[in-house]
C-alpha positions in Angstrom: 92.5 30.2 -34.5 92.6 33.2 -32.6 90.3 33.4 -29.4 88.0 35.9 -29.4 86.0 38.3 -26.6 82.8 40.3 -27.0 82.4 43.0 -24.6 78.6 44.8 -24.4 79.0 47.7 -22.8 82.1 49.5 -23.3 82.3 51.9 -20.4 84.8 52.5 -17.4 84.5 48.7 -15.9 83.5 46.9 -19.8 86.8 49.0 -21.3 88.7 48.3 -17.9 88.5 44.7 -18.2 89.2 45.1 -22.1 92.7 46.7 -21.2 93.0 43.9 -18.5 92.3 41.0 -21.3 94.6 42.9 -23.8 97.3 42.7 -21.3 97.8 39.2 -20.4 95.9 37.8 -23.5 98.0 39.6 -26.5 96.7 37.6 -29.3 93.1 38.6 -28.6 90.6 40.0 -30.8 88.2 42.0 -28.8 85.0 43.5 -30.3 82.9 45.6 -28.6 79.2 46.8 -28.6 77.3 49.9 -26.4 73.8 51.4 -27.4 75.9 54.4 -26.8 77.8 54.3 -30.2 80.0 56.8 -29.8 81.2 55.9 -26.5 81.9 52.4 -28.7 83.8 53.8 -31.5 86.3 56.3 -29.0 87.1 52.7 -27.0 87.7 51.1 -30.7 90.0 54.9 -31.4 91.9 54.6 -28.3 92.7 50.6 -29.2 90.9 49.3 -25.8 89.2 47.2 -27.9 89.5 46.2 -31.7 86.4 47.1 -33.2 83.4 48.6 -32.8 80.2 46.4 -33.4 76.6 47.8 -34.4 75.4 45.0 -33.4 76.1 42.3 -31.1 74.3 39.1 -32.2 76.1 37.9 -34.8 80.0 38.1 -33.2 78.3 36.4 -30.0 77.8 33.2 -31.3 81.9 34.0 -32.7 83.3 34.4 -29.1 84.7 32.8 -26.7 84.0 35.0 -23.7 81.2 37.5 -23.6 81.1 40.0 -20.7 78.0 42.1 -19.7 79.6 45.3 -18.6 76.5 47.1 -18.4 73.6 47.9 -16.0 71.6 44.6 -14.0 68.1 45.6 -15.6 70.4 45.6 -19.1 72.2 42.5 -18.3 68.8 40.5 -17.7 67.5 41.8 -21.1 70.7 40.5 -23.3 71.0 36.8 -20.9 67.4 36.6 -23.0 68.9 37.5 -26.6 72.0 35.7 -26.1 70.1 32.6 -25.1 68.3 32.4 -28.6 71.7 32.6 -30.4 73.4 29.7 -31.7 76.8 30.1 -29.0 79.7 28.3 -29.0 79.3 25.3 -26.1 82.6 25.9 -24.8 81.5 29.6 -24.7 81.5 31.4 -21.5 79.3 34.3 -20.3 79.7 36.6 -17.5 78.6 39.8 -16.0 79.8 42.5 -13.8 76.7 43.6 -11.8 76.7 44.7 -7.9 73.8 42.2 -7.8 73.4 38.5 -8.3 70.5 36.3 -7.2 68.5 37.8 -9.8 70.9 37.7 -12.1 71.5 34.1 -11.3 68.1 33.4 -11.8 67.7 34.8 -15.6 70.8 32.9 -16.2 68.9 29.4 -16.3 67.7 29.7 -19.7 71.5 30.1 -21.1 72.3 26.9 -18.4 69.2 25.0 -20.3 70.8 25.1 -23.9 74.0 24.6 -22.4 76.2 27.7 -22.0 77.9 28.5 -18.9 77.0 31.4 -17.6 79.4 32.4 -14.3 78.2 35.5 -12.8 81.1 38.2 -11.4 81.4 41.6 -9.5 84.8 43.2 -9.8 84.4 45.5 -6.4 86.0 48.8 -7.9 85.3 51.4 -9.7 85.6 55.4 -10.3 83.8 58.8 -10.4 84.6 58.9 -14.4 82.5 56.8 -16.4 83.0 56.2 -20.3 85.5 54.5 -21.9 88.0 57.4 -22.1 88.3 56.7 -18.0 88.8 52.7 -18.8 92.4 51.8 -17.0 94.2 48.7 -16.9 94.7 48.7 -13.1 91.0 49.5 -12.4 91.1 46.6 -10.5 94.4 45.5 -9.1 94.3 44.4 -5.4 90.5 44.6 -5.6 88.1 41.9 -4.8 86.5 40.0 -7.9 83.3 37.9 -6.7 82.0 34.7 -8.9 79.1 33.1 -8.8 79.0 29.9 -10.8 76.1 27.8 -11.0 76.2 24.7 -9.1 76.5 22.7 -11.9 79.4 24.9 -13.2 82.7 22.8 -13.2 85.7 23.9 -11.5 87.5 23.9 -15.2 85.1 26.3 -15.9 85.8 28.7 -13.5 89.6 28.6 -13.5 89.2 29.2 -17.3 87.4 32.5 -16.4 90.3 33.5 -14.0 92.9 32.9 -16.5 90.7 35.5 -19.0 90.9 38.1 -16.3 94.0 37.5 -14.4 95.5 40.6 -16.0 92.9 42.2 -13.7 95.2 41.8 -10.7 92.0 41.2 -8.6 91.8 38.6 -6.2 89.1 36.4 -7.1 86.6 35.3 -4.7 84.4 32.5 -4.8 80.5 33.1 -3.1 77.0 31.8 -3.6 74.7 34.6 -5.4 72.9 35.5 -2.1 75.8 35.3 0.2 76.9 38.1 -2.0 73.9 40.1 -2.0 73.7 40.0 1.5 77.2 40.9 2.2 77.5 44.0 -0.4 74.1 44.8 1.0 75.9 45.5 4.4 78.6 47.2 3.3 77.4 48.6 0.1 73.8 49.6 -0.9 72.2 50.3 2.4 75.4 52.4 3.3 74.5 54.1 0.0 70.8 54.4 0.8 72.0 55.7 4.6 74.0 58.4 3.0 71.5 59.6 0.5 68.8 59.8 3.3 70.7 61.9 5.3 71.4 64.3 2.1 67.7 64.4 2.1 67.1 65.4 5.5 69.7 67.8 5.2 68.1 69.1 2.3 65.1 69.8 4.1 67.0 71.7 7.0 69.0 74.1 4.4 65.3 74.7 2.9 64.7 76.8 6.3 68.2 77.8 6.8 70.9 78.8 4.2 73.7 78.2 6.6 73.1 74.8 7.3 74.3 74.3 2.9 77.5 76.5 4.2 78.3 74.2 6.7 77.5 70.9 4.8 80.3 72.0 2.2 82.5 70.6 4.9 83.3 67.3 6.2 79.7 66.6 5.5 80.5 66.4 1.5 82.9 63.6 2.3 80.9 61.0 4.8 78.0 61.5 2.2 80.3 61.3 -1.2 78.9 58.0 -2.3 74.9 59.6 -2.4 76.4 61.2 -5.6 76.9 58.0 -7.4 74.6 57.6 -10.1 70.8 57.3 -9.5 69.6 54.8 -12.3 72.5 52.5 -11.6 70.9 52.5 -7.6 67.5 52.6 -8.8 68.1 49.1 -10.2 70.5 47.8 -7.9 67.6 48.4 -4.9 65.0 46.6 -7.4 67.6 43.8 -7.7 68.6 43.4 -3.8 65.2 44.3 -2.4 65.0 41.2 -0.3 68.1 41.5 1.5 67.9 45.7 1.9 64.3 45.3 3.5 66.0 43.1 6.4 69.0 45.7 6.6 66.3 48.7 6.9 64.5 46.5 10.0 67.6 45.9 11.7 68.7 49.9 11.0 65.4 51.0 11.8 66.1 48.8 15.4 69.7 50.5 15.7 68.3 53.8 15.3 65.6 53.3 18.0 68.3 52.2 20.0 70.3 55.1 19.4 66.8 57.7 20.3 66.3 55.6 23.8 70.7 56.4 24.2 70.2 60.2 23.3 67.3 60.5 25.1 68.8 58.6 28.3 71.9 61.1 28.1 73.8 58.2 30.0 77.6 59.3 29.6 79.1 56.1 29.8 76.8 54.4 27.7 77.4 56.7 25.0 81.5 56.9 24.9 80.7 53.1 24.7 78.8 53.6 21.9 81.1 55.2 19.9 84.0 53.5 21.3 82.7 50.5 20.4 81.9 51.7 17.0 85.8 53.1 16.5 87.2 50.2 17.6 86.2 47.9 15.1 86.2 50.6 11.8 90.1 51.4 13.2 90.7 47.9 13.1 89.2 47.6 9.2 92.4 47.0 6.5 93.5 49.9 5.3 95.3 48.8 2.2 92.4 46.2 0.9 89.8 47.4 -1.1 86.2 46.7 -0.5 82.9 47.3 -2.0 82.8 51.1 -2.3 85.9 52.5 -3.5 88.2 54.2 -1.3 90.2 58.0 -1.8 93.6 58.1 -0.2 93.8 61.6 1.3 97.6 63.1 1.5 97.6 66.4 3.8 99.9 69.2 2.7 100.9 72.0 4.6 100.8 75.2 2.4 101.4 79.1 2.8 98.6 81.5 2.1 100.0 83.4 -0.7 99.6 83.6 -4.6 100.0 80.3 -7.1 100.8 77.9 -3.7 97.7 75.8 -5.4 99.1 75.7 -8.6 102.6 75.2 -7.6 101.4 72.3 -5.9 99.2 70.4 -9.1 101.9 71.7 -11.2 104.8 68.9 -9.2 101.3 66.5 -9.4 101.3 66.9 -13.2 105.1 66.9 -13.7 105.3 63.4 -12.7 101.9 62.3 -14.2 100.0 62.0 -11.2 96.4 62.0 -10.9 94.3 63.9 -8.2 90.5 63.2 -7.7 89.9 65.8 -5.3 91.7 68.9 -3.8 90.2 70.7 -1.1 91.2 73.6 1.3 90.9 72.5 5.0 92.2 75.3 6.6 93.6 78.9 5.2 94.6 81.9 7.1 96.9 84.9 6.4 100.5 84.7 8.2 99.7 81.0 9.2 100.1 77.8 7.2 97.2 76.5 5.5 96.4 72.8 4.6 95.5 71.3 1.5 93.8 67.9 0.9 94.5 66.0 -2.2 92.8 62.7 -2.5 93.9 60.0 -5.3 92.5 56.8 -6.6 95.4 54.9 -5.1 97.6 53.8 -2.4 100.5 54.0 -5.1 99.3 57.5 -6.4 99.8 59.0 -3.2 102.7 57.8 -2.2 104.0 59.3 -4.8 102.5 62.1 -4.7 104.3 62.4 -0.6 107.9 61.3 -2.0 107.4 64.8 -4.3 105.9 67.0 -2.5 108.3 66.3 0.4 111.5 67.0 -2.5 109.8 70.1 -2.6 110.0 70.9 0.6 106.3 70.6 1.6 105.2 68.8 4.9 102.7 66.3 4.6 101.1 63.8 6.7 98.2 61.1 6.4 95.7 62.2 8.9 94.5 65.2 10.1 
């Protein structure tokens, strides 16, 4: 008998994984269900999954894999349905939420009637959403956590693995709040640093329109990830509270010790400061993918004169390559502008060089 996968939440990562499955696992029949029907039934039109469900109850207790592709606060709600369903015992449940003790937690009463319930993070994403962004290399290279419950056998999670291997992730074993606490560091509180400063710029631009002038700058990219969407954080911060409020106290204690540096004016101690500081980001990898997803920004020197913009997407389009962002750093008559195009990967800019420089255009990596 043919396996079979039920997918609830068909969006960018739910579809993703879909395309992932469908890959590596051929024969499978994947159905899908989102309380957004219509983002279901163009996932079931463009064949990332096999059909369209109105309901999820009655395939569940069908499947043989059933991911939670939707928000945490969503994910807690249907551990509680799917626990009153009569599942298959070799079943296997997982989720794809940024947070997991929580999650973990709610996941007992699955454990009690003897499902196993693995949590998982696949650490990438997009600025699309929807199922009509879902890609099949969403998360090649990236990081995959799991979470299994202690009494979760290692059969178990191998099984898992071998669903998702099509993913091209590299799977990462953690406990649920060893991975709270680390995305918290390198994920949510930078996200709740960068929309704080958006609001304190906010307040500046209130008293002078030149400071919004300005931010359109270099300011739009060290805050790009306050644009990310504010119900998906709102629950994320209600689901990691415990280990955010410890990353605020120990912020709260940088900044303080940033005032007392300012306020000092000591020259030496503040190239160390931000020597220090460059140091260890240069020494971050460049190629790996971490928790908040990375552009890959390809300079391009360009003339200012008519269609040198189009002329430039138009090579882009020719050989199918997607841009996420294209912005104009520098433009001035008689001398040589420069463009910025940013892609979603490594692999998409390189080729994206290896054309441009056919074309004769001079690019370069940094700035």
């Amino acid at each position: 008998m043919d396996k079979r996968v039920l997918i609830i939440g068909v969006g960018l990562i739910g579809g993703s994984i879909a395309l992932a499955i469908k890959k590596e696992h051929p024969g499978v029949y994947i159905t899908g269900y989102d309380l957004n029907e219509q983002n279901c039934r163009l996932a079931e039109k463009m064949n990332i999954i096999d059909e369209c469900l109105p309901s999820f109850e009655k395939e569940a207790a069908a499947s043989d894999l059933i991911i939670l592709a939707c928000p945490v606060e969503e994910v807690e709600q249907k551990i509680c349905q799917l626990a009153e369903l009569p599942l298959k015992p070799e079943a296997i449940i997982t989720d794809v939420g940024s947070t997991k003790v929580k999650i973990m937690e709610k996941s007992a009463v699955l454990r009690e009637k003897g499902a196993v319930f693995i949590g998982g993070h696949p650490m990438a994403g997009s600025h699309k959403s929807g199922a009509g962004s879902a890609r099949r290399h969403l998360f090649e290279n990236a990081f995959y956590i799991l979470t299994p419950a202690g009494n979760t056998t290692e059969e178990k999670v191998c099984e898992l693995k071998s669903w998702l291997k099509g993913t091209g992730a590299n799977f990462v074993v953690m406990e649920p709040e060893e991975h709270d606490m680390v995305t918290g560091v390198v994920s949510h509180l930078p996200h709740l640093i960068a929309t704080s400063i958006v609001r304190q710029v906010k307040k500046h631009a209130g008293a002078n329109e030149r400071v919004r002038w300005l931010a359109a700058g270099g300011f739009r990219d060290i805050t790009r990830i306050a644009s990310s969407s504010p119900a998906m954080w709102r629950d994320v911060v209600k689901h990691n509270q415990s280990s955010l409020l410890s990353l605020i106290d120990e912020w709260i204690d940088e900044m303080e010790y940033v005032k007392d540096l300012v306020q000092s004016g000591d020259q030496d101690d503040i190239y160390s400061y931000f020597a220090d500081a460059k140091k260890f980001r240069d020494a971050l990898p460049v190629r790996a993918r971490g928790a908040i997803d990375a552009f890959y920004d390809l300079y391009v020197d360009v003339l200012d004169k008519p269609g040198v913009i189009s002329h430039v997407t138009a090579i882009l389009a020719e050989k199918r390559i997607s841009l996420t962002n294209i912005r104009i750093i520098e433009a001035r008559e008689d001398v040589f502008g420069v463009l910025r195009l940013s892609f979603q990967t490594e692999a998409d800019r390189e080729k994206a060089e290896e054309c441009l420089i056919k074309n004769d255009y001079e690019t370069y990596l940094n700035m």
